[in-house]
BAGUTOR-956210 format. One line per 5 residues: number of its first residue (from 1); their letters; for each residue x, y, z of N, C-alpha, C. Coordinates in steps of 0.2 Angstrom, whole numbers. Layout:
% BAGUTOR-956210
NUM> A> X/Y/Z/X/Y/Z/X/Y/Z; ... .
This chain:
% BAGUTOR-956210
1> XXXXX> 4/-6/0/0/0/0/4/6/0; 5/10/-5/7/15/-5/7/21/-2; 2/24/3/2/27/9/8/27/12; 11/20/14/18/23/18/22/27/18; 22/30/11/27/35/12/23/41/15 .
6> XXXXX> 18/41/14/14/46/16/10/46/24; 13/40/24/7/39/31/6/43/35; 3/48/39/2/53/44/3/48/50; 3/42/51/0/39/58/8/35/59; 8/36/66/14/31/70/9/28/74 .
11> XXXXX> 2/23/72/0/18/78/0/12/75; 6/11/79/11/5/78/12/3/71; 11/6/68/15/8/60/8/4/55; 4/8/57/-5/7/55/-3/5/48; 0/11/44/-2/8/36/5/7/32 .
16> XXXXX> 9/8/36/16/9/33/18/1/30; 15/-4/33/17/-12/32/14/-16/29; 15/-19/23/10/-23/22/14/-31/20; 13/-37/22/13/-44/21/17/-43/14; 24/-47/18/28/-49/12/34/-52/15 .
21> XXXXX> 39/-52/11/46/-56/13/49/-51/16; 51/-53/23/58/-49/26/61/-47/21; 63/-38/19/69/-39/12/75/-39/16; 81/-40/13/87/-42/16/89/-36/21; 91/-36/26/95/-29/26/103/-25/24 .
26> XXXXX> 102/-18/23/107/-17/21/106/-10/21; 111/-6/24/113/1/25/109/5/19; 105/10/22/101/14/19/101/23/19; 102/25/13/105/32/14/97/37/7; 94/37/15/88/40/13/89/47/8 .
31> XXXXX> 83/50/7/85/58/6/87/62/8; 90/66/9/90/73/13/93/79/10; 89/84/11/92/91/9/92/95/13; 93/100/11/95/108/16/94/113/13; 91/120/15/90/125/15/92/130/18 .
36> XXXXX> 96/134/17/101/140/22/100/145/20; 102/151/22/103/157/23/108/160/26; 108/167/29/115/168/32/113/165/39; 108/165/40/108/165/50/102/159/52; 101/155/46/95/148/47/97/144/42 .
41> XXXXX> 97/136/46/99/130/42/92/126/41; 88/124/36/84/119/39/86/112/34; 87/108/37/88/100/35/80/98/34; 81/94/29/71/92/26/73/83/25; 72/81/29/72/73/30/66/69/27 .
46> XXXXX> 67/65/23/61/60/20/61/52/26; 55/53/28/56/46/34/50/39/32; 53/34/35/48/29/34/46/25/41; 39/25/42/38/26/49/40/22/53; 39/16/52/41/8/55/45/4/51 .
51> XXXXX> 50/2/54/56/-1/49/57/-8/55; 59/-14/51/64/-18/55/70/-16/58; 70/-20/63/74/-18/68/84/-17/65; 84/-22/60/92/-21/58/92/-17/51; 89/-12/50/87/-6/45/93/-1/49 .
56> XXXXX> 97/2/47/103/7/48/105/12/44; 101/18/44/100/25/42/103/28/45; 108/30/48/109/37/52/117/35/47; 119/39/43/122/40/38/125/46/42; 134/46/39/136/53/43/135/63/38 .
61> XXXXX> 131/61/35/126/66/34/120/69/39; 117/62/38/111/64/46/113/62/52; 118/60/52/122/62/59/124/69/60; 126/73/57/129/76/54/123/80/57; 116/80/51/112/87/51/110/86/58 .
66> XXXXX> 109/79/62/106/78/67/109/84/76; 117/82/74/121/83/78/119/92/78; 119/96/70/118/101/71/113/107/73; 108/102/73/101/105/74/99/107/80; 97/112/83/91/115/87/86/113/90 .
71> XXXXX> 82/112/84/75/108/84/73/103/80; 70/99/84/66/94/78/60/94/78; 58/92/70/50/95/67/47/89/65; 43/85/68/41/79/64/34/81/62; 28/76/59/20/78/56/20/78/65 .
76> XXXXX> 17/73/71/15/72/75/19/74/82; 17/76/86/20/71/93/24/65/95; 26/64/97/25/59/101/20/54/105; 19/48/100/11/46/102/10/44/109; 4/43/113/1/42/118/-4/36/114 .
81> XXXXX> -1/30/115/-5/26/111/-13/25/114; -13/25/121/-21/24/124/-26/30/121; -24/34/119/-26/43/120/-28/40/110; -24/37/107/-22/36/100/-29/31/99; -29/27/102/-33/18/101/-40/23/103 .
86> XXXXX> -42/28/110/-47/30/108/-52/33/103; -47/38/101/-49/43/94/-50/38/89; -45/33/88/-44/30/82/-53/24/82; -54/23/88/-60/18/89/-68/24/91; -67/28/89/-71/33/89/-75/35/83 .
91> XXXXX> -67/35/80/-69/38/73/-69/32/68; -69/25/68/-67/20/65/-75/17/65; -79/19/70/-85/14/70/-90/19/66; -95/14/63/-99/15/58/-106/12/60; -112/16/58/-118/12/59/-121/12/51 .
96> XXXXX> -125/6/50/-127/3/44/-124/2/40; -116/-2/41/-112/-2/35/-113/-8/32; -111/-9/26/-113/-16/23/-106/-21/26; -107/-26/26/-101/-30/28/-96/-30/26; -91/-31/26/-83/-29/24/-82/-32/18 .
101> XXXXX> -84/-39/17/-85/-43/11/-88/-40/5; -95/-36/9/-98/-33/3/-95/-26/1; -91/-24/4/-89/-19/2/-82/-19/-3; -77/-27/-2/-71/-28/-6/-76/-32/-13; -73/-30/-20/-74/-32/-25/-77/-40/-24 .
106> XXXXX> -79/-45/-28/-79/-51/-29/-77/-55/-29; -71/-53/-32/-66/-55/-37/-61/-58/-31; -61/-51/-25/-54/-48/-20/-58/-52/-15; -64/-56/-13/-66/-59/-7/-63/-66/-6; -57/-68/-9/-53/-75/-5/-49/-71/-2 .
111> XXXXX> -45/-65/-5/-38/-62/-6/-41/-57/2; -47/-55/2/-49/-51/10/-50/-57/15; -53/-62/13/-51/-68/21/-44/-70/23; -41/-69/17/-33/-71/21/-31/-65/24; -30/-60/19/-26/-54/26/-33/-52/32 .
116> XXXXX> -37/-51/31/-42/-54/38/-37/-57/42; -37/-65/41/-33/-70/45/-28/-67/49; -23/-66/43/-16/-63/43/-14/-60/50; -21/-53/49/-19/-47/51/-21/-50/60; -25/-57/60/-29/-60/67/-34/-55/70 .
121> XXXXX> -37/-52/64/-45/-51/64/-52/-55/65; -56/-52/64/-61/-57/60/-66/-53/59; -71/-56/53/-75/-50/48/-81/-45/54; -82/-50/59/-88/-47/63/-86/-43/66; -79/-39/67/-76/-37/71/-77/-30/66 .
126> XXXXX> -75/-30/61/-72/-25/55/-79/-26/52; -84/-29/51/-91/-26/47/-94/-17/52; -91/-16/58/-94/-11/60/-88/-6/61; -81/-7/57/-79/-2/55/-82/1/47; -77/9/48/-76/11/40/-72/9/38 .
131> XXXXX> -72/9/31/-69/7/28/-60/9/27; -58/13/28/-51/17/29/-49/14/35; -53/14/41/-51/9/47/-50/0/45; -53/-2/42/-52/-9/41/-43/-9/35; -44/-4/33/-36/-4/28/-30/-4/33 .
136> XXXXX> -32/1/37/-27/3/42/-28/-4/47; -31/-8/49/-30/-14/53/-28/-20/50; -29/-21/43/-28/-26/39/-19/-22/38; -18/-18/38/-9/-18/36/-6/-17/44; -11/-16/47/-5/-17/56/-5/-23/56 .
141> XXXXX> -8/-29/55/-7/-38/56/-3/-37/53; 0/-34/44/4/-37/41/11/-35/43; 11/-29/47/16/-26/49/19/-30/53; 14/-32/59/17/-37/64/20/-45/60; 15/-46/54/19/-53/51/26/-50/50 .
146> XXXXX> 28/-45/49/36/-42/44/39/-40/48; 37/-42/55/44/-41/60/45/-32/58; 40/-28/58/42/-20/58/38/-18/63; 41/-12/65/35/-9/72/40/0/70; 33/4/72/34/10/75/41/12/77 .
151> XXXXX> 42/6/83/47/7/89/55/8/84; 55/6/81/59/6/74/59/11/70; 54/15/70/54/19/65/58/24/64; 60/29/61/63/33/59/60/39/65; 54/40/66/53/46/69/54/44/79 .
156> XXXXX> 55/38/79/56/38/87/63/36/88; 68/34/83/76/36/85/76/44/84; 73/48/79/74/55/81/72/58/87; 66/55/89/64/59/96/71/57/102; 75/51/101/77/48/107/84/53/105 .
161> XXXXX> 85/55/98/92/59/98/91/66/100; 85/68/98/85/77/99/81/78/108; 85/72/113/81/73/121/85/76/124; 81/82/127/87/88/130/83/93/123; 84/93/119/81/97/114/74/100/111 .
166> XXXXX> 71/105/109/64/107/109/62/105/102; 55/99/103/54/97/96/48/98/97; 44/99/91/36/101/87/35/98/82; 29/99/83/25/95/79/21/98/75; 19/97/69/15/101/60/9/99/63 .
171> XXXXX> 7/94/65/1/89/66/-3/87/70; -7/83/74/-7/80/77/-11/73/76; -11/69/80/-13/63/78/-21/61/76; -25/66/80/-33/67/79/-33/69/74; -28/75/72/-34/78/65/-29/74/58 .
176> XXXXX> -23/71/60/-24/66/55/-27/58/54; -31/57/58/-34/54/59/-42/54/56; -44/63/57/-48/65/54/-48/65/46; -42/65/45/-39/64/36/-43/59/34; -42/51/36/-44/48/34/-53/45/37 .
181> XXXXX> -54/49/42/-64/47/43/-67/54/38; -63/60/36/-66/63/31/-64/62/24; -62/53/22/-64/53/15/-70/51/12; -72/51/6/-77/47/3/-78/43/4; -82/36/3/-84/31/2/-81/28/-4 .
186> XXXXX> -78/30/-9/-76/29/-15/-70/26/-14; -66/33/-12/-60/35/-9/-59/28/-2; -61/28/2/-58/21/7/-61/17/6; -65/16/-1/-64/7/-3/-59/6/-6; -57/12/-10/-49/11/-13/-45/9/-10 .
191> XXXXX> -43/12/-3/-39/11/2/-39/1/2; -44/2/3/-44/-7/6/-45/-11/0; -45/-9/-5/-43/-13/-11/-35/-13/-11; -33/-9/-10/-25/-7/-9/-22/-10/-4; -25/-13/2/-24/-14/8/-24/-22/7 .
196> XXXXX> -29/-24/4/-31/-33/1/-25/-32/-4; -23/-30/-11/-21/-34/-16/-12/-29/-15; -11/-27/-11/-3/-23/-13/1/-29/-8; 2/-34/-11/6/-38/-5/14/-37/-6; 18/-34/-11/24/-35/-9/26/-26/-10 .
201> XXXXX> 20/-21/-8/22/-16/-9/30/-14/-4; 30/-17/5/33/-11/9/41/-14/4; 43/-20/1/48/-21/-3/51/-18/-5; 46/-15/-11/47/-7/-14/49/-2/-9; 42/-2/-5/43/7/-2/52/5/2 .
206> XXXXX> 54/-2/3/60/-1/7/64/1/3; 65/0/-3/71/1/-8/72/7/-10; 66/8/-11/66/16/-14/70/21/-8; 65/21/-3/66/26/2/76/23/4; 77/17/6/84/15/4/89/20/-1 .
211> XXXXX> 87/21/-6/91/23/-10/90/31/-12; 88/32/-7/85/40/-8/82/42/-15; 78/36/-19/74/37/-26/69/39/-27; 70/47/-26/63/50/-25/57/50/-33; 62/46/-38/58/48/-42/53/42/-43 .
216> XXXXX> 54/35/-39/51/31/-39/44/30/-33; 47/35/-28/42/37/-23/37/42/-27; 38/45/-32/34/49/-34/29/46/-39; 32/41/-42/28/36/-46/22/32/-43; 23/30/-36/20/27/-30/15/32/-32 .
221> XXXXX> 17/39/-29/11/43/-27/6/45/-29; 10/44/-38/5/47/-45/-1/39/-47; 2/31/-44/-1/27/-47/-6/28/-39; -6/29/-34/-11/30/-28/-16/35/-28; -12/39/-33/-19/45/-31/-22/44/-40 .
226> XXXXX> -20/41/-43/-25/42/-50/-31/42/-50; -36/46/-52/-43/49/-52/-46/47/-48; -41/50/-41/-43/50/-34/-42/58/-31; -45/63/-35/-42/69/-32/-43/73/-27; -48/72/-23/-50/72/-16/-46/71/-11 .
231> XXXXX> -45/64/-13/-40/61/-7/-34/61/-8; -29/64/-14/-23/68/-16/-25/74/-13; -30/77/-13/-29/82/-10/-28/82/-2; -29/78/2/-33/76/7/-26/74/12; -24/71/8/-20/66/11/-12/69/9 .
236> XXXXX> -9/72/1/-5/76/1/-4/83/0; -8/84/-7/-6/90/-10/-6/96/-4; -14/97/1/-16/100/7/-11/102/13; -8/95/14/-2/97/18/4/98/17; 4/97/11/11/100/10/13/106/6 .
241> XXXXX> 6/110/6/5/116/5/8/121/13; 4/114/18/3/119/24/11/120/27; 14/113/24/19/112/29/26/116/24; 26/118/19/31/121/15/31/128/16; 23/131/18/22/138/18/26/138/27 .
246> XXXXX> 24/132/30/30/134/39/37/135/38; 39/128/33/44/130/33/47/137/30; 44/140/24/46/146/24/46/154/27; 40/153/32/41/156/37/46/157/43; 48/146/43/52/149/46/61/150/46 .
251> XXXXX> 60/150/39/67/154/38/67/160/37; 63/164/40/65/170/41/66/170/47; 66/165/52/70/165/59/77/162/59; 83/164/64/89/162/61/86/154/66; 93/150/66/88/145/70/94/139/66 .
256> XXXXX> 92/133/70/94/126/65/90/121/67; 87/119/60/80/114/62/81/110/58; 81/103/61/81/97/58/71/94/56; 69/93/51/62/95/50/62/86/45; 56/82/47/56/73/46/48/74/44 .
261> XXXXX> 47/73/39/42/70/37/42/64/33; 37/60/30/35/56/28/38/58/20; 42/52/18/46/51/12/42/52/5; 36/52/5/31/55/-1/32/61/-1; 30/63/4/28/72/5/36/75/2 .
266> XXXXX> 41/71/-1/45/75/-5/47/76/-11; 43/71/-15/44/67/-19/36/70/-26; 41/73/-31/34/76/-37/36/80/-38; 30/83/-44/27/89/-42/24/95/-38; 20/90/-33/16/94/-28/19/93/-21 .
271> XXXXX> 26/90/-22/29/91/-15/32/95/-12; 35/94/-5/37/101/0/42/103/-4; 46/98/-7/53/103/-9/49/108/-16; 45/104/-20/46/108/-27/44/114/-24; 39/113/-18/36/121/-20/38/125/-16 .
276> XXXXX> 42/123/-11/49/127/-9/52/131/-14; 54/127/-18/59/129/-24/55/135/-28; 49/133/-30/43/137/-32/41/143/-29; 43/143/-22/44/149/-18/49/153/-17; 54/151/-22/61/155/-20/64/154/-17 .
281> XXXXX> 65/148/-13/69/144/-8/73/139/-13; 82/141/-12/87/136/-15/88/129/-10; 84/126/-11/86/118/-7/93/115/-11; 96/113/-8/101/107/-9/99/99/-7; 100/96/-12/102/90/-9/107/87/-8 .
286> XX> 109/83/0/114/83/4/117/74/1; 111/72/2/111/64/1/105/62/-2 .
């Protein structure tokens, strides 16, 4: 499922995962750039949120930006998973939905009782979710099958590097959370057809995001939002409107800010670096 480079959520790495083969490990030198001034540095980190535990990113680049940084900038906080599991079960239930079966294609109802199984579901459970909720439950079993978790991920070795230090947050977990109870019905049966039939996506999303290939992360983005323009809006184009007009507010503060978002939101046309760039901002890329 293509989301993961986008994914807003760190509960327990909701969509970032889906059912496949361990891929091999091997030292990964994600993207990173940099924007400066005479009296402000910002570093613009691409992150993947859940990763196995023998995945090895900290490159002496982002050591490097890490060490020299002020602040750290991720989408979220740091989660309070109870505070997380309520909103998430608030906004996830549904009254008069048709069953989960009836809402996956025909065709895709062998292929939804196995990741059911997988995920250690079961249908009766998830016929009184929405639909975006059963995506996101069906890729956290997968997550848990592929040996990945949050605790791994990219934005909780940042939190444990920048302690002692003042970090922020673009986001919060509720109102991305609200991202996805305010799609369409069209819109998160996509999801969950994506959530059933993408079984060797995180493979990909490992390698690319590995190899800092942003132009394959962008081809992701363009094959997941195709005449889906709501939820490109919704889910990228929106925030990374909101999140590139911050960052250039706030370089007109001197300052050094290490700033991690989700490795999509860098990647295209509609992402944070182009329209940075689009705004007059010379980014460099470091790595």
């Amino acid at each position: 499922m293509r989301l993961r480079l986008i994914s807003p959520l760190f509960i327990a790495a909701l969509i970032i995962l889906p059912g496949c083969s361990r891929p091999r490990p091997s030292p990964a030198r994600p993207a990173l750039f940099v924007v400066r001034d005479a009296d402000t540095i910002i570093w613009l980190f691409g992150t993947i949120h859940a990763l196995p535990s023998d995945v090895t990113w900290e490159t002496p680049a982002i050591r490097h930006a890490i060490d020299g940084a002020d602040m750290l900038v991720t989408e979220i906080p740091p989660p309070d998973p109870a505070a997380i599991d309520a909103q998430f079960a608030a906004l996830a239930h549904g009254n008069g939905l048709p069953t989960i079966a009836a809402r996956a294609p025909a065709r895709l109802r062998p292929a939804l009782e196995r990741a059911i199984a997988d995920a250690g579901e079961t249908a009766s459970v998830l016929d009184a979710q929405e639909s975006w909720a059963v995506a996101l439950a069906l890729e956290n079993g997968r997550a848990r099958a592929a040996g990945a978790s949050a605790a791994n991920g990219v934005e909780r070795v940042l939190a444990r590097r920048f302690a002692g230090r003042p970090q922020r947050a673009l986001e919060t977990a509720g109102s991305q959370l609200a991202l996805f109870d305010g799609l369409n019905a069209a819109d998160q049966r996509r999801l969950l057809v994506l959530a059933i039939t993408d079984h060797n996506g995180y493979a990909r999303t490992l390698a690319a995001w590995s190899a800092g290939n942003v132009a394959a992360m962008a081809r992701s983005n363009d094959r997941l939002f195709a005449g889906a323009p709501a939820m490109h809006a919704a889910l990228l184009t929106d925030r990374n409107i909101r999140w590139s007009r911050w960052i250039a507010r706030r370089m007109r503060m001197p300052g050094k800010v290490f700033v991690a978002v989700g490795a999509g939101h860098l990647a295209g046309r509609e992402s944070v670096v182009a329209m940075l760039r689009r705004a007059g901002l010379s980014l460099r890329r470091v790595q």
